[in-house]
KOLTORMI-153435 format. One record per residue (C-alpha): x, y, z; residue number from 0; residue in one letter. Coordinates in steps of 0.5 Angstrom, whole numbers, plus 500, padded with zeros to 3 digits. Layout:
N
<node px="X" py="Y" pz="Z" pake="NUM" zagu="A"/>
...
//
This chain:
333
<node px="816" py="371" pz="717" pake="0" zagu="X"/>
<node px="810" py="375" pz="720" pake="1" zagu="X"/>
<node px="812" py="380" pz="726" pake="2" zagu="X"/>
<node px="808" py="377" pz="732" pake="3" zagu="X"/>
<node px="801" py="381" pz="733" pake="4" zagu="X"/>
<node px="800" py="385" pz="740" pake="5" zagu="X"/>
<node px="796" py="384" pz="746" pake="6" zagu="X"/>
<node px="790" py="388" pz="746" pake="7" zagu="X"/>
<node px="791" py="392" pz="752" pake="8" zagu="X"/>
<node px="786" py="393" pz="758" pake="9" zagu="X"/>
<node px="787" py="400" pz="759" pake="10" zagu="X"/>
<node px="782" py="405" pz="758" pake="11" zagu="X"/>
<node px="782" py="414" pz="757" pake="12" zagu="X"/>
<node px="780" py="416" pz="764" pake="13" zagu="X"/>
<node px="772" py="418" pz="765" pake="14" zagu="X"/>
<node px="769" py="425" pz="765" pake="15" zagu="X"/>
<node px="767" py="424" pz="773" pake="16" zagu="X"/>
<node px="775" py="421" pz="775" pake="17" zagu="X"/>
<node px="777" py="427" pz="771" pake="18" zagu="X"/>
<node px="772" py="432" pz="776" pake="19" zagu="X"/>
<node px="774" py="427" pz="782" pake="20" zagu="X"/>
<node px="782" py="430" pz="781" pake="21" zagu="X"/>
<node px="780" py="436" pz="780" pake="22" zagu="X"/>
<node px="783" py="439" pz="788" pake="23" zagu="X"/>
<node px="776" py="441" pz="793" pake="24" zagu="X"/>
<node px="777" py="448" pz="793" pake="25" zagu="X"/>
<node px="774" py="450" pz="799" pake="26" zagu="X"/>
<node px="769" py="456" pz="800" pake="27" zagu="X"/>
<node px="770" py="462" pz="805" pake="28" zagu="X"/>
<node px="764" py="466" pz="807" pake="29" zagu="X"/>
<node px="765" py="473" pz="810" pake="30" zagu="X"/>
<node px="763" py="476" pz="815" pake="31" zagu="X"/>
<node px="760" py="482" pz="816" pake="32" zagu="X"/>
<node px="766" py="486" pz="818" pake="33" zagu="X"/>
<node px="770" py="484" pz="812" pake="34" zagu="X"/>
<node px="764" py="485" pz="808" pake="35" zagu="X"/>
<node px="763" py="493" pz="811" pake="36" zagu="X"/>
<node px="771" py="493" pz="810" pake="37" zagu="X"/>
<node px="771" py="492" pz="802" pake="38" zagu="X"/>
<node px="765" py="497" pz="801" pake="39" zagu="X"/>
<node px="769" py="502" pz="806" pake="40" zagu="X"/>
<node px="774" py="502" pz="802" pake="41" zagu="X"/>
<node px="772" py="502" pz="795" pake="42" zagu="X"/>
<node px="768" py="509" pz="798" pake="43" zagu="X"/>
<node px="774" py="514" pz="797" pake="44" zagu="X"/>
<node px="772" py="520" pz="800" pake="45" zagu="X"/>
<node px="769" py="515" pz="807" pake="46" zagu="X"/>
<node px="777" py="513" pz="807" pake="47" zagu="X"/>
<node px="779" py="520" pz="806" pake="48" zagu="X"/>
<node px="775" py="523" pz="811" pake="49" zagu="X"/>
<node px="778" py="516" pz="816" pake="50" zagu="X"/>
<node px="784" py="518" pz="815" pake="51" zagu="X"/>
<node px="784" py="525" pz="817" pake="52" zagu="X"/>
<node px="780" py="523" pz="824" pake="53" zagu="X"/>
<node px="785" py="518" pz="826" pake="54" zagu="X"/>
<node px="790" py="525" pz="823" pake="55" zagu="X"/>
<node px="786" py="529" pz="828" pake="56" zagu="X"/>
<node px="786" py="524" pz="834" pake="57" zagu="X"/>
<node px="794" py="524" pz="833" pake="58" zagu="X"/>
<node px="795" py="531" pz="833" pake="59" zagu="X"/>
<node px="790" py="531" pz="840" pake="60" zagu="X"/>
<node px="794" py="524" pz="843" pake="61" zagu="X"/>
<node px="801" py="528" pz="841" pake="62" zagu="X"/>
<node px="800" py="535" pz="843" pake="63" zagu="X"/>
<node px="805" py="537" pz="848" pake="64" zagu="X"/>
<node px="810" py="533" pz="843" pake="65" zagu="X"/>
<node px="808" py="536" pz="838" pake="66" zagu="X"/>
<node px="808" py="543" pz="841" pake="67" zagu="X"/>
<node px="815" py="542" pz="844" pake="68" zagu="X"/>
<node px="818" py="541" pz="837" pake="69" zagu="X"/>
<node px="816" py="547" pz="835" pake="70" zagu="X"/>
<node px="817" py="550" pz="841" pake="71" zagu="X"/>
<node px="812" py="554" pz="842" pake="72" zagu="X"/>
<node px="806" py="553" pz="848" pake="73" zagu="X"/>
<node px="800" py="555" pz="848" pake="74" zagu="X"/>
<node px="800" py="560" pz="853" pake="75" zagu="X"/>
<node px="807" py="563" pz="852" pake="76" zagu="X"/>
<node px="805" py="570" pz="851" pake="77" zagu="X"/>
<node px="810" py="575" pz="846" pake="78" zagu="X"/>
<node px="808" py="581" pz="848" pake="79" zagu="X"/>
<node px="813" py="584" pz="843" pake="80" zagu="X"/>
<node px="810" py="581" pz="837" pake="81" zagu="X"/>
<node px="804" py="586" pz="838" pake="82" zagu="X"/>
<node px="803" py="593" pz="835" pake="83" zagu="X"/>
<node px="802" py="596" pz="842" pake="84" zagu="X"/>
<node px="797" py="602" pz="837" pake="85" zagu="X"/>
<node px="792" py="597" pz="835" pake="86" zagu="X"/>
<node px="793" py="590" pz="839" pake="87" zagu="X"/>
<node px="794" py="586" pz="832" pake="88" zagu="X"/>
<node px="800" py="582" pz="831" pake="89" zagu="X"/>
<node px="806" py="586" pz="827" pake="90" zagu="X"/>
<node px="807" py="581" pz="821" pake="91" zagu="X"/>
<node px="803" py="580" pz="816" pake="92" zagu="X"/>
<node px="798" py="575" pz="815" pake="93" zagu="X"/>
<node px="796" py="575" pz="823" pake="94" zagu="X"/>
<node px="804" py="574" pz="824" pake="95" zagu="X"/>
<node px="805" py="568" pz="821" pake="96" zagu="X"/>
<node px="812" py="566" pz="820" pake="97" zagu="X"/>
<node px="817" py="560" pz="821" pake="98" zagu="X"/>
<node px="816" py="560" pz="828" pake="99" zagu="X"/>
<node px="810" py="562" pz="829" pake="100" zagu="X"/>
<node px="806" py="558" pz="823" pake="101" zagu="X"/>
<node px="799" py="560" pz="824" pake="102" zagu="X"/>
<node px="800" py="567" pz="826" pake="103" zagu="X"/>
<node px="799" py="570" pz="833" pake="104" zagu="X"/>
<node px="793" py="572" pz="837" pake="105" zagu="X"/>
<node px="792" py="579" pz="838" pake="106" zagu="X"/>
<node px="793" py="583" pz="846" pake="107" zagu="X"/>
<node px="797" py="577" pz="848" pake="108" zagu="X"/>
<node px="801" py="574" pz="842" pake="109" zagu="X"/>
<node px="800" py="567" pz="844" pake="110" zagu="X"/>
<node px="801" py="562" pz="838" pake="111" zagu="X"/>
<node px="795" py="561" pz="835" pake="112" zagu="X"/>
<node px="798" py="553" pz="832" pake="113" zagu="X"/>
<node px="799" py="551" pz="839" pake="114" zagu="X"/>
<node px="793" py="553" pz="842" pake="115" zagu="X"/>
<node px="789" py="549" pz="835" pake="116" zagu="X"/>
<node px="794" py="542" pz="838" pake="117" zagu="X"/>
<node px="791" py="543" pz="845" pake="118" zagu="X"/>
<node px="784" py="545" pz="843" pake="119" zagu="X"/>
<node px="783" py="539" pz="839" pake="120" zagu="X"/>
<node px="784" py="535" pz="846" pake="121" zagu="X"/>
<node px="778" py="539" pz="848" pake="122" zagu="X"/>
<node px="774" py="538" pz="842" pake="123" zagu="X"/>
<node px="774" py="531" pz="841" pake="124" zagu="X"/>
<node px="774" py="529" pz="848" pake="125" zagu="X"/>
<node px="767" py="533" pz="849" pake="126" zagu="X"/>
<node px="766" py="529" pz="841" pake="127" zagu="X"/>
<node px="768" py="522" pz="844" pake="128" zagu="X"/>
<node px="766" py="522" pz="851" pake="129" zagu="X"/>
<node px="759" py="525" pz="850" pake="130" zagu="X"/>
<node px="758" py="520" pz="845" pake="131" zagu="X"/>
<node px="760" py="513" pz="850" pake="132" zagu="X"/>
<node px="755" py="518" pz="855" pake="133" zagu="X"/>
<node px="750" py="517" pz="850" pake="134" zagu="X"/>
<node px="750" py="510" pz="847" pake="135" zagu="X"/>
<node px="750" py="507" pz="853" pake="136" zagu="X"/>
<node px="744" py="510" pz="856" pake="137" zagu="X"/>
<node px="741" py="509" pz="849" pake="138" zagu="X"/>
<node px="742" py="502" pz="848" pake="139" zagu="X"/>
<node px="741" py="499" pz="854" pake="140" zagu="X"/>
<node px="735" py="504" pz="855" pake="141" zagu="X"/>
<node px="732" py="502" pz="848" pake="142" zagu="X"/>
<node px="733" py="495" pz="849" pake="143" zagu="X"/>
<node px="730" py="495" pz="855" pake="144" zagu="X"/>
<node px="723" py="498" pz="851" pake="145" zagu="X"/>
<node px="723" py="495" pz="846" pake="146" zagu="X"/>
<node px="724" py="488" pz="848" pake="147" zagu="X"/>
<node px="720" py="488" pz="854" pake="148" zagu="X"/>
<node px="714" py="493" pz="852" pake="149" zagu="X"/>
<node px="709" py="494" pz="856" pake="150" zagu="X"/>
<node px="709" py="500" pz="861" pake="151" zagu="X"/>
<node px="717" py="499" pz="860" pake="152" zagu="X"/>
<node px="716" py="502" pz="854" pake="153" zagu="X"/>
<node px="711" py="507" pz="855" pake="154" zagu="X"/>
<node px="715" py="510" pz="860" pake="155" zagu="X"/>
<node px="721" py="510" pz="856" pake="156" zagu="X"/>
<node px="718" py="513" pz="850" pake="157" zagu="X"/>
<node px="715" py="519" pz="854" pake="158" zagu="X"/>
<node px="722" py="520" pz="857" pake="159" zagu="X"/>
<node px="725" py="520" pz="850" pake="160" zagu="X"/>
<node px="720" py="524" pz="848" pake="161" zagu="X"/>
<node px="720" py="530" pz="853" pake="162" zagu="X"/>
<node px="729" py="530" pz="852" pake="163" zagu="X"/>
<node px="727" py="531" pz="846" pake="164" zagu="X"/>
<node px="723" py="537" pz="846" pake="165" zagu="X"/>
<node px="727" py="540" pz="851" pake="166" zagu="X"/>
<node px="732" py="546" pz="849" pake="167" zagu="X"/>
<node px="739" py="543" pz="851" pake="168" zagu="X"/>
<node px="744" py="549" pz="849" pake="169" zagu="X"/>
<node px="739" py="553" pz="854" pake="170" zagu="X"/>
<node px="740" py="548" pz="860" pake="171" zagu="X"/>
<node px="748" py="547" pz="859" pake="172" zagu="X"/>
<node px="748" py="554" pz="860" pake="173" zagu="X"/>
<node px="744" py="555" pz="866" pake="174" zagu="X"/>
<node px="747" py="550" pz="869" pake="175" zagu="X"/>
<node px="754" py="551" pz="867" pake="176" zagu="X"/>
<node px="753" py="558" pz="870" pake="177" zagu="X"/>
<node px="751" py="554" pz="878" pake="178" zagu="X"/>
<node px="756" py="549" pz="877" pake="179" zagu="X"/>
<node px="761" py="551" pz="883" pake="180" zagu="X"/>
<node px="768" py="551" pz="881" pake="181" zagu="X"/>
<node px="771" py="545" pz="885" pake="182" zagu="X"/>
<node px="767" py="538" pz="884" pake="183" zagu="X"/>
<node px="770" py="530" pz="884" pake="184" zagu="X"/>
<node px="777" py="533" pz="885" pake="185" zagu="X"/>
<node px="776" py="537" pz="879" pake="186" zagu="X"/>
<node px="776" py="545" pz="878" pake="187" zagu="X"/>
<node px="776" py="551" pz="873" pake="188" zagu="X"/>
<node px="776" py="548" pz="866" pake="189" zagu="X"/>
<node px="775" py="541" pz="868" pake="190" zagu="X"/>
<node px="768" py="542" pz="871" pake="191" zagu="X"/>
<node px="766" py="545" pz="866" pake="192" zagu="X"/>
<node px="769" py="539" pz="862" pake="193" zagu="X"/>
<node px="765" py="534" pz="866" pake="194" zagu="X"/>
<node px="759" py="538" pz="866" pake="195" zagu="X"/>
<node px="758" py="539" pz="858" pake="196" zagu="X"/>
<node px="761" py="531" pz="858" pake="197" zagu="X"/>
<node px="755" py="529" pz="862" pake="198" zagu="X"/>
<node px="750" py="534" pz="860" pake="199" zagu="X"/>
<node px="751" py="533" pz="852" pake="200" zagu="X"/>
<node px="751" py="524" pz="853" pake="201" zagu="X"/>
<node px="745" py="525" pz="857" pake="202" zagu="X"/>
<node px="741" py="530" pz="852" pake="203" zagu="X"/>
<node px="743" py="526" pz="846" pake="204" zagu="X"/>
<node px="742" py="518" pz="849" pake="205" zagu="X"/>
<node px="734" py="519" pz="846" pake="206" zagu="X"/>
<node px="736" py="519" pz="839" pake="207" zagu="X"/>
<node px="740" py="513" pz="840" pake="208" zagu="X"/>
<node px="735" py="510" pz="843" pake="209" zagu="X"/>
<node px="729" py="510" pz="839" pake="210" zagu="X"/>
<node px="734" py="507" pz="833" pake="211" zagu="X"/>
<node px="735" py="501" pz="838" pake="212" zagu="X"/>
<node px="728" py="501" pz="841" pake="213" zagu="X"/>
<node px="726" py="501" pz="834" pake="214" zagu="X"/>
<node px="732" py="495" pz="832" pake="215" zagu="X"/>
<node px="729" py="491" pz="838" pake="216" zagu="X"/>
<node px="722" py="491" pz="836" pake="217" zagu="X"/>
<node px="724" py="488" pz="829" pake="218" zagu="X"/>
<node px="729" py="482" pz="831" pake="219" zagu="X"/>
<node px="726" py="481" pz="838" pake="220" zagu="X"/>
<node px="720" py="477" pz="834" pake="221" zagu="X"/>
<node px="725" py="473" pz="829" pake="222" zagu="X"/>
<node px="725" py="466" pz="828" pake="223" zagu="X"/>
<node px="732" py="464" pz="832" pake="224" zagu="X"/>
<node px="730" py="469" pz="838" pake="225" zagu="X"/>
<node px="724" py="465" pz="839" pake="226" zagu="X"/>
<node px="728" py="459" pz="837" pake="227" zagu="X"/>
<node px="732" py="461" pz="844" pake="228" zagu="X"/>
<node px="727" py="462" pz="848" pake="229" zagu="X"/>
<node px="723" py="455" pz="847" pake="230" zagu="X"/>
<node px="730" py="452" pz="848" pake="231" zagu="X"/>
<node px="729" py="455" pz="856" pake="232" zagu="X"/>
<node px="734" py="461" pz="853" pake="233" zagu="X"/>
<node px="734" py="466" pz="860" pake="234" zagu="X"/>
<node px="732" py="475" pz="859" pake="235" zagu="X"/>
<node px="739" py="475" pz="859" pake="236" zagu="X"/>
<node px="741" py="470" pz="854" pake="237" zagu="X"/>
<node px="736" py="473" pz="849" pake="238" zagu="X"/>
<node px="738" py="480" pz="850" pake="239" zagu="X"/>
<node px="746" py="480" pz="851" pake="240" zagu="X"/>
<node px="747" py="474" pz="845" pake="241" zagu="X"/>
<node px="742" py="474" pz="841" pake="242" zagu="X"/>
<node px="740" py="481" pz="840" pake="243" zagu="X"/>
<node px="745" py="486" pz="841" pake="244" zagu="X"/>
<node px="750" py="483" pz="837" pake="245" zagu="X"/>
<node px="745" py="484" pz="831" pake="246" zagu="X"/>
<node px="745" py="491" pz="833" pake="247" zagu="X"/>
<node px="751" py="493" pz="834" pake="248" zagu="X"/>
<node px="753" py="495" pz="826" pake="249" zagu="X"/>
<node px="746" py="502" pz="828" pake="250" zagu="X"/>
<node px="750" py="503" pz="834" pake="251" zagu="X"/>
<node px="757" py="504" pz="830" pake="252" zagu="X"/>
<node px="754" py="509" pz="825" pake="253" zagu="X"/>
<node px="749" py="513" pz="829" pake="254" zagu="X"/>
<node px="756" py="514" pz="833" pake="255" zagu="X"/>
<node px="759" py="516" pz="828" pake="256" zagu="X"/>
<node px="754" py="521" pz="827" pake="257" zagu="X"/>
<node px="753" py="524" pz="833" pake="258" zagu="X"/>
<node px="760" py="526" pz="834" pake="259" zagu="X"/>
<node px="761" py="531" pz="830" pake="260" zagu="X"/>
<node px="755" py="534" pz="832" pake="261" zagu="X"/>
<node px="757" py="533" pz="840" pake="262" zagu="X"/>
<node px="764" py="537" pz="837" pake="263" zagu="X"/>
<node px="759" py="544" pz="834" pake="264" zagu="X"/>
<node px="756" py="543" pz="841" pake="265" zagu="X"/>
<node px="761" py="545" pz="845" pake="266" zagu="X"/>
<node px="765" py="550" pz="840" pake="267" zagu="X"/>
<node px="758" py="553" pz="841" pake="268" zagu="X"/>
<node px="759" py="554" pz="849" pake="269" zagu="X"/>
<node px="765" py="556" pz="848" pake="270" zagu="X"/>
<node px="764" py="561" pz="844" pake="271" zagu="X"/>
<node px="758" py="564" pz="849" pake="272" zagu="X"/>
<node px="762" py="563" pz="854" pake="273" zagu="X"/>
<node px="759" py="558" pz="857" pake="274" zagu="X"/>
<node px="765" py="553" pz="855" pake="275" zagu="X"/>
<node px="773" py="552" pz="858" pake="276" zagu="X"/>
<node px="775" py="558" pz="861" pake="277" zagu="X"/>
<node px="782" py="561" pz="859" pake="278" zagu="X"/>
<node px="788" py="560" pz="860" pake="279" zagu="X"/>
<node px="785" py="553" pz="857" pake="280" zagu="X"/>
<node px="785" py="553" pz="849" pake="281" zagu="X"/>
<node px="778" py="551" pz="845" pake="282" zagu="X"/>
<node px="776" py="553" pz="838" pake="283" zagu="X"/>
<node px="770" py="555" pz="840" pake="284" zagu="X"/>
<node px="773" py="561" pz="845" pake="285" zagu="X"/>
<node px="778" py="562" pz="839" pake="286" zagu="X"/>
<node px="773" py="565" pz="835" pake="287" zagu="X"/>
<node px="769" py="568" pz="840" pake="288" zagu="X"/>
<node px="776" py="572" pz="842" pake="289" zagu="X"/>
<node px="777" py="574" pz="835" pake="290" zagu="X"/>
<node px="770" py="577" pz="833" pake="291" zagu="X"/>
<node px="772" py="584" pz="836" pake="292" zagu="X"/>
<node px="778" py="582" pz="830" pake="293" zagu="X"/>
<node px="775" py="580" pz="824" pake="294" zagu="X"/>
<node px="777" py="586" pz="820" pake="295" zagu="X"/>
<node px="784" py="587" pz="822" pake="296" zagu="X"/>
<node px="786" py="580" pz="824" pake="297" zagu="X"/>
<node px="782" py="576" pz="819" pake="298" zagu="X"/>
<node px="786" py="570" pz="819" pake="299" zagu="X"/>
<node px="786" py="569" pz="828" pake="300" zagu="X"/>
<node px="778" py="567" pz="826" pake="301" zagu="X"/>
<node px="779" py="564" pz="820" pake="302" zagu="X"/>
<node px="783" py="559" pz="822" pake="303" zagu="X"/>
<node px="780" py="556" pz="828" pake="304" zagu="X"/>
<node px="774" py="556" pz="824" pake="305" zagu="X"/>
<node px="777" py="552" pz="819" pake="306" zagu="X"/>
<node px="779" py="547" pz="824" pake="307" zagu="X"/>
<node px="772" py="545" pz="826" pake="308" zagu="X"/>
<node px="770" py="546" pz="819" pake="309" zagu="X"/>
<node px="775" py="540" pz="817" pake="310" zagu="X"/>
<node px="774" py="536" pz="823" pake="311" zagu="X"/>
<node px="766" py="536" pz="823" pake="312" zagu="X"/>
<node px="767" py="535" pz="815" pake="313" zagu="X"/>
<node px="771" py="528" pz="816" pake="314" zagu="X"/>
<node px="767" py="525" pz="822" pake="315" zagu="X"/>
<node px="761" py="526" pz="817" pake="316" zagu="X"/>
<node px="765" py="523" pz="810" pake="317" zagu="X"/>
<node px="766" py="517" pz="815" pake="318" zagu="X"/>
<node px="760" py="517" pz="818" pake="319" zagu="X"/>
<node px="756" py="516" pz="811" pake="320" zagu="X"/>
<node px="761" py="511" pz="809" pake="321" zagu="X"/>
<node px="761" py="507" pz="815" pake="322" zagu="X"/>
<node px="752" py="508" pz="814" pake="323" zagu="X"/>
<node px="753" py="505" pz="807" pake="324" zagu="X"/>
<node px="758" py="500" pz="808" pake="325" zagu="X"/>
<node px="754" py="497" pz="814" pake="326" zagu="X"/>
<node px="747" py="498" pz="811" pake="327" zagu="X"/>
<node px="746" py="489" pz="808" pake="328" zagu="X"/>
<node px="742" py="493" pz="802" pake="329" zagu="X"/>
<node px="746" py="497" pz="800" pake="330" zagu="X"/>
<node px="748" py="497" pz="792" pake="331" zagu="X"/>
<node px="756" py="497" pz="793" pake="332" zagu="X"/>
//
């Protein structure tokens, strides 16, 4: 007896497009331009080395009176007995640098040197930072302003620019620091001093930033979404505040970056002319001032101080060409 024969079954392989169809939709994520800048930022080694000694640096200026306090030293406490009474150097070698003196100890007064670098970093960055807001803000609306509208605007503007920028700053902070009364706004002594070069050194220092934005607004202001904006019945103050300083902003950030370690050299040159904050105030600039008729017998109370701006100016430019690599769509990494 035959075994009885199986029906053809009706099933059939899966084809290649049913295969392709379950395969899961992976969906793709485009980036922005933050997250773009932040993977080649971090590829660049010494832009994140130098970040993190800025953010190191903002810690130490933010903590001083903490700082200080746990060391237990302040910076205008003198120690008279630590002071060789014949030659007015400290008595330890190496400037006095002991446990509880870590840097050492100035001459004449003994007043700690490591107290009086914490607080002078408060002076440094706050000229460095504040000077810098000083200038971008006059530099971009300023520059904006030129190089959207043109015209006569725009010659006005680019004279003014011009004459700011042939003018001898440092000559003129001096003068006018030299006639600034002693109390003004409510402040007095170093403070005004403080306000002045604040203000003086943003305002000098806007032009620069100004002729980057000016020169980014004449570029964009004839692309095709600005004039798109503006055949929609986009208002000035639309076109200006959403479609342009968005796309500017990423020069803004790198030039910033860029002025302030050079705002910082500024003013640790008034202070070591004399010009700057006065003592009992600490600043870099005044340290090394003070430690010129010392260099030979003290060598540490000059190299210190020195070595303080020396680190600082260095990060904020490390971090500065980072952030000018990572933010530049050109850029080949």
């Amino acid at each position: 007896m035959t075994a009885p024969l199986h029906e053809p079954t009706t099933e059939t392989a899966p084809s290649a497009t049913e295969e392709v169809a379950a395969v899961p939709e992976k969906r793709v994520q485009g980036r922005s331009l933050s997250r773009i800048a932040w993977g080649r930022l971090k590829q660049d080694k010494l832009a994140l080395t130098g970040g993190i000694v800025v953010l190191l640096l903002i810690l130490v200026a933010v903590l001083a009176p903490l700082i200080t306090h746990l060391v237990g030293q302040a910076p205008n406490e003198y120690h008279e007995e630590l002071i060789d009474p014949l030659f007015s150097t400290p008595t330890g070698s190496f400037g006095g640098i002991s446990g509880e003196h870590l840097f050492g100890v100035e001459p004449v007064s003994g007043r700690d040197v490591f107290a009086r670098i914490v607080y002078g970093a408060q002076v440094s960055l706050l000229v460095g930072f504040m000077s810098a807001v000083v200038a971008v803000l006059l530099g971009t609306v300023l520059g904006v302003l030129a190089g959207y509208f043109g015209g006569w605007l725009d010659a006005v503007i680019s004279r003014v620019m011009d004459m700011l920028l042939a003018f001898p700053q440092l000559l003129f902070i001096i003068a006018l620091v030299s006639v600034m009364p002693n109390d003004m706004l409510g402040l007095s002594g170093s403070g005004v001093r403080l306000l002045v070069m604040i203000l003086v050194i943003g305002f000098f220092g806007w032009p620069y930033v100004g002729r980057v934005v000016r020169g980014q607004t004449l570029s964009l202001r004839e692309r095709e979404y600005v004039e798109a904006a503006r055949s929609l019945g986009a208002g000035q103050g639309y076109i200006l505040f959403k479609e342009l300083l968005p796309n500017i902003v990423a020069p803004i950030i790198v030039y910033s970056t860029m002025m302030i370690p050079t705002n910082i050299l500024t003013e640790a040159a008034l202070s070591f002319l004399g010009v700057g904050v006065k003592s009992p105030t600490a600043s870099w600039g005044q340290m090394l001032s003070s430690a010129v008729g010392y260099y030979d017998s003290d060598p540490m109370y000059m190299l210190i101080p020195g070595l303080a701006i020396f680190i600082t100016v260095l990060a904020f430019n490390l971090f500065g060409d980072g952030v000018r690599d990572a933010l530049d769509p050109k850029g080949s990494r």
